[in-house]
N, C-alpha and C positions, 0 to 999 in steps of 0.2 A: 367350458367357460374359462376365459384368459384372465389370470387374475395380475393386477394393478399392482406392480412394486414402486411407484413413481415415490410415493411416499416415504418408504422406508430407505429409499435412497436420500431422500431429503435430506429425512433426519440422521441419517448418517454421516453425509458431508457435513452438515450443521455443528453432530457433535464434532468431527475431526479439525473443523475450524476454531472452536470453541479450546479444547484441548489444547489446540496447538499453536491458541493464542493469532492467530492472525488479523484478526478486523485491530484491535490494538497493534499490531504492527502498521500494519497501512494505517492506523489513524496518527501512529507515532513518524511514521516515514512522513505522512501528507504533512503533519503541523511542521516539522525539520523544514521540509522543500518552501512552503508558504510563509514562513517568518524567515529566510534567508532569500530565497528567491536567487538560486544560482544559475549561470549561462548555460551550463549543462546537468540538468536536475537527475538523468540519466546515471552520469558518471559520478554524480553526487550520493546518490541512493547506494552505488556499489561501495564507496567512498564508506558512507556512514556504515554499512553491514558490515567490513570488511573492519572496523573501528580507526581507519584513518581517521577520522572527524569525531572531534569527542560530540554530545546531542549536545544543542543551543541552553543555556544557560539564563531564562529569563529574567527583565528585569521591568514588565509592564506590567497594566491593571487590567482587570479583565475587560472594563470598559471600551478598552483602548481596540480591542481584535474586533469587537461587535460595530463597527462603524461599516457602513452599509456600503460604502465605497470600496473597504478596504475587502469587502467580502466579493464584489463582483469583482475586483482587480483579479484575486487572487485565482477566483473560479477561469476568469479569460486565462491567465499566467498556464495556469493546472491543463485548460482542453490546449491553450496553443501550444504546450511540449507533449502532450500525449500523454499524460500521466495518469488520469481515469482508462483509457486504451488500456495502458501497460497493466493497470492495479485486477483489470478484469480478466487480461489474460493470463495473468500471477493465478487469479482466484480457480478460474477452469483449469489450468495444468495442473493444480494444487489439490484440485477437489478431484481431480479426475488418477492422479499417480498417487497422493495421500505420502508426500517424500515423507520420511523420518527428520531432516532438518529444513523447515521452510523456508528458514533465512538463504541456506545455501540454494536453495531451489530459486529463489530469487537472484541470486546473485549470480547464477546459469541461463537464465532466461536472458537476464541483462547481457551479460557476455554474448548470447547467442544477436541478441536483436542489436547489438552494436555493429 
């Protein structure tokens, strides 16, 4: 009988994500790219990692991000640079190699796919 490790993989990339902080990274890299909205969000992201660019500095209400335009814009902005693409393929090299610094993992990928 073959037994099922599907599982125990799961929950093993889950914790290595978890640990190593990542979904707060892409949530911190996506709000950066989406309240600046730059010409190359690519070169921006290595930009931000690398601490060329100090993180945005707000000065809005929450009300202001929940407007319902401002959310489809942002979702178009996001698929037409490829930026869901990139965060998925972040996620799979990530879950799959388990680097010791994911920031740098990230900022390797970027290099690579530029």
């Amino acid at each position: 009988m073959a037994v099922d490790y599907t599982h125990v993989i799961e929950l093993e990339a889950r914790k290595y994500l978890h640990e190593k902080r990542i979904p707060i990274l892409i949530e911190k890299i996506t709000t950066e790219i989406v309240l600046r909205r730059p010409d190359d969000p690519r070169q921006f992201i290595l930009d931000l990692l690398q601490g060329k660019i100090r993180p945005y500095e707000p000065n809005y209400k929450d009300d202001e991000l929940d407007k319902e335009t401002d959310r489809e814009d942002a979702d178009e902005y996001m698929q037409r640079h490829g930026i869901p693409a990139l965060f998925q393929t972040f996620l799979t090299e990530t879950i799959s190699r388990k680097p010791a610094d994911p920031k740098q993992a990230l900022i390797e990928l970027l290099g690579l796919l530029s």
